[in-house]
C-alpha positions in Angstrom: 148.2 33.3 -5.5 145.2 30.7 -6.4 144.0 31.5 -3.3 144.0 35.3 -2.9 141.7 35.0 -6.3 139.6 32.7 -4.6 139.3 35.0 -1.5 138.5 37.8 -4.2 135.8 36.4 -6.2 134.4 34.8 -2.8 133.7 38.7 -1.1 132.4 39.7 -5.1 130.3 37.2 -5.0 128.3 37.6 -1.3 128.2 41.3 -2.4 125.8 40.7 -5.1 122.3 41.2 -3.9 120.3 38.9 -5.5 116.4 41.0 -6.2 113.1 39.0 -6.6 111.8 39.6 -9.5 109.4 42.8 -9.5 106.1 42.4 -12.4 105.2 46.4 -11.7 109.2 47.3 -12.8 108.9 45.2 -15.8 105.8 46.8 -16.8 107.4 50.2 -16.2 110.5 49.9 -18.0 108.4 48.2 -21.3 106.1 51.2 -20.7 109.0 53.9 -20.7 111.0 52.3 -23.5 107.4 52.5 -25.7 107.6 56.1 -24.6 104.1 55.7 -23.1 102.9 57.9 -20.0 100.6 56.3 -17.0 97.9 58.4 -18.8 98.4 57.2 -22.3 98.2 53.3 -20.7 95.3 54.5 -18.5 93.0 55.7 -21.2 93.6 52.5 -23.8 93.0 50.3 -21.0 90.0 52.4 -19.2 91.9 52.0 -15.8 92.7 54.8 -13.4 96.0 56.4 -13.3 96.4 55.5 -9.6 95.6 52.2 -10.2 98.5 51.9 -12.6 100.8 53.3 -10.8 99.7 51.4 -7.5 100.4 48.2 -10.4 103.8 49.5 -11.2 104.9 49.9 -7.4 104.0 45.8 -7.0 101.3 47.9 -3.8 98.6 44.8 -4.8 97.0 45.2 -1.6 95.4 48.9 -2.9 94.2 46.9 -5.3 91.0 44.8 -5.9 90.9 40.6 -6.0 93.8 38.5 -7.1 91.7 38.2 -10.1 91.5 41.6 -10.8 94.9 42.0 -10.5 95.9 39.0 -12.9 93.3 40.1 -16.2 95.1 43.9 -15.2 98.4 42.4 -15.7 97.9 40.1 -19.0 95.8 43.5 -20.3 99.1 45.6 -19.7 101.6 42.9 -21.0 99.1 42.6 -24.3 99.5 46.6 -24.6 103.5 46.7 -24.2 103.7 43.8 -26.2 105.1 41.6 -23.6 104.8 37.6 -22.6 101.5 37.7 -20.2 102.9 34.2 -18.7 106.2 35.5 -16.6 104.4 38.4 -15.4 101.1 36.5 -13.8 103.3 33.5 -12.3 105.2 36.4 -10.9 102.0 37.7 -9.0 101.5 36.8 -5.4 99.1 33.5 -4.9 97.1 34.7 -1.5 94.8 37.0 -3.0 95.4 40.6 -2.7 92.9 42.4 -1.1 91.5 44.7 1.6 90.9 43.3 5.5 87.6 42.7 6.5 87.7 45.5 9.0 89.0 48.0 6.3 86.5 47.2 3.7 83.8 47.3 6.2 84.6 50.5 7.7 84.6 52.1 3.6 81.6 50.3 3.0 79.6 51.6 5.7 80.6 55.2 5.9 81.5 55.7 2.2 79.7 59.5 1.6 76.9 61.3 3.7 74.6 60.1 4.4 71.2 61.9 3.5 69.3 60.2 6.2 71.4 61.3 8.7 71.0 65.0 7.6 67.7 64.9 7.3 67.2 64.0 11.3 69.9 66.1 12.4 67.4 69.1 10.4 64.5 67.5 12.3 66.2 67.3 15.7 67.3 71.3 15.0 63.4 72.3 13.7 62.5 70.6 17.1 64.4 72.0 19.3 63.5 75.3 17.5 59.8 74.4 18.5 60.6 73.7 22.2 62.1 77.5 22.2 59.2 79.1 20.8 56.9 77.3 22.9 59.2 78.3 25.9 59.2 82.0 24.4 55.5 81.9 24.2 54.8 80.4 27.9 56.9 83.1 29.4 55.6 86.2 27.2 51.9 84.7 28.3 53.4 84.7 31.9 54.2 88.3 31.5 51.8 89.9 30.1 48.8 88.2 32.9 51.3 88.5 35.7 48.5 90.9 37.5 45.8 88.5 36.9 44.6 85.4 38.8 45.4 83.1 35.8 48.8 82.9 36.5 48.4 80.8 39.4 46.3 78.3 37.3 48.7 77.9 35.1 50.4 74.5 34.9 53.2 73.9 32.9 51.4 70.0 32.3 49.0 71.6 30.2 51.4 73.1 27.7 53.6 70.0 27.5 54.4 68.6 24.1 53.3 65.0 23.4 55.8 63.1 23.2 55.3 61.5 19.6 56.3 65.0 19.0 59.8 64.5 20.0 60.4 61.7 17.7 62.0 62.9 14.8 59.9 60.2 12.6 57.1 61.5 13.5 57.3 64.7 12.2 59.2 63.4 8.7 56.4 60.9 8.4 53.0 62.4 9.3 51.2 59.0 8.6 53.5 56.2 9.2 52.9 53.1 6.2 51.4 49.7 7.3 54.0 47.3 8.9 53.5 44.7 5.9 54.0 47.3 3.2 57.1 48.4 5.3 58.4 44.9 5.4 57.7 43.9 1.8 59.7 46.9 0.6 62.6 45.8 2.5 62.6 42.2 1.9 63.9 42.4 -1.8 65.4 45.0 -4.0 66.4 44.7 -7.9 69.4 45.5 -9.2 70.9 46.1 -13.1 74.2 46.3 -14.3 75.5 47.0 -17.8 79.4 46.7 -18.6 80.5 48.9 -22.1 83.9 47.6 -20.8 85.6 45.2 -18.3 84.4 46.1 -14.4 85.3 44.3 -11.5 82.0 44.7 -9.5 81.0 43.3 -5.7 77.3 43.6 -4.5 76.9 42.1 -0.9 73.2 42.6 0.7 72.3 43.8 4.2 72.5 40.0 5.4 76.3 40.2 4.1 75.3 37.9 1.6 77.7 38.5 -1.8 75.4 38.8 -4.6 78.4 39.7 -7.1 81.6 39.6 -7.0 84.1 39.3 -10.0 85.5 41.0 -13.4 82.8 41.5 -15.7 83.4 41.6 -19.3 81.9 44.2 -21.8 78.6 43.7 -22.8 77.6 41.6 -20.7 74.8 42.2 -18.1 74.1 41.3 -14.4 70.3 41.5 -12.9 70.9 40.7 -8.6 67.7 40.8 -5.6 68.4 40.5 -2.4 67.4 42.7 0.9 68.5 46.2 1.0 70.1 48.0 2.1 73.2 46.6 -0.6 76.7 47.6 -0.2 78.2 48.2 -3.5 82.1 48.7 -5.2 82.6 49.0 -9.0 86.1 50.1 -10.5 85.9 50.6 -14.0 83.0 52.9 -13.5 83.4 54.8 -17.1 82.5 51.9 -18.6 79.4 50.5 -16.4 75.8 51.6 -15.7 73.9 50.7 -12.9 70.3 50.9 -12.6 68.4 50.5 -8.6 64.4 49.8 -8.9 64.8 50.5 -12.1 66.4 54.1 -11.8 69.7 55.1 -12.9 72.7 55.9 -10.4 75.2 58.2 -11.6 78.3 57.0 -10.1 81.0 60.0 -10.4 80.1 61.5 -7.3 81.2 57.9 -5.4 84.3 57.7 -7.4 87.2 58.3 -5.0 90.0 58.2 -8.2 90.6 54.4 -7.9 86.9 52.5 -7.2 83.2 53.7 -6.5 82.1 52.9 -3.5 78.1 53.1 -1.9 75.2 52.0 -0.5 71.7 51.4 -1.8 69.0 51.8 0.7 
């Protein structure tokens, strides 16, 4: 009989499943016993809803740095009125973030890029001149067909030079001095304000990382460095940015979680 009991709570026991515990459930449940939604928490803490939910589902690889992730937690546990301590030595210790390749490849191509446009306008108005000149030759072929011109025509004397088929040189008519070229692209200023907490990371076009942390409200960060910079800011209601001394509205970057471009 002592042994059938044995047997019993023997199979009870290896049929409990034993679950690590989850921070992102914890925070939901305080969250929904509060009877707070993920946009009530989002606009007291100035975070994105998608960030919180990303938060709640323990996905800390969509998020930013370890960092990030840990004043994010302690901020929510503050809110719900929970013990910050449990939750953070929950967290994962190898920082959460991105690959290399990924960031890189969001970094680079992060919107269009106006550049791009403008030569692909240039290569079209080109080509546009090629036809008219082609239209040209053979209405002049034409219309002197009868007359002994014709055979002194050579097509070398109507070629284009070839500077002209360089987009460059028809954006730029004249080109700047090569020192005042290379002094504007050895250093570049930038300015950022924070109204609120911002994680923020600069890296400049030697991949150098300029900034790269969770900024607290009003504070300030002045960076130089060679442009072109690659830049990511994630509380962006609450941050201003300024490039040689001009103002960059940011909403148009904004992708619902981070802002993400480059300064040239």
């Amino acid at each position: 009989m002592d042994n059938s009991t044995d047997d019993t709570l023997g199979d009870a026991s290896s049929n409990v499943e034993v679950r690590p515990f989850s921070v992102g459930a914890a925070l939901r449940e305080a969250r929904e016993r509060l009877g707070l939604s993920v946009a009530d928490v989002g606009s007291r803490l100035k975070f994105a809803s998608r960030q919180i939910e990303e938060l709640e589902a323990d996905n800390f690889t969509r998020l930013p740095e370890i960092f990030f992730v840990r004043r994010f937690v302690r901020s929510y546990a503050k809110l719900l009125q929970l013990d910050p301590e449990p939750l953070l030595a929950a967290l994962p210790i190898v920082p959460a973030q991105p690959s290399l390749h990924t960031a890189s490849i969001a970094i680079e191509v992060p919107f269009p890029n106006t550049n791009a446009k403008r030569r692909h306008k240039t290569i079209w108005l080109m080509a546009g001149l090629v036809i008219v000149v082609a239209f040209t030759l053979a209405l002049f072929v034409w219309l002197n067909r009868g007359n002994s011109i014709v055979p002194q025509a050579k097509l070398e004397t109507l070629e284009l030079p070839a500077v002209m088929l360089t987009p460059a040189s028809v954006v730029i008519a004249v080109p700047p001095s090569t020192e005042s070229n290379n002094a504007s692209k050895q250093s570049g200023s930038i300015r950022l304000t924070f109204d609120a907490d911002s994680w923020v990371k600069v890296t400049d076009n030697d991949g150098k990382i300029l900034l790269s942390q969770l900024n607290s409200s009003g504070s300030e960060q002045h960076l130089k460095g060679k442009p072109p910079f690659s830049v990511i800011i994630g509380n962006i209601s609450g941050v201003h940015l300024y490039y040689q001394g001009k103002f960059v509205e940011l909403a148009p970057f904004y992708n619902g979680e981070v802002a993400r471009l480059t300064l040239e």
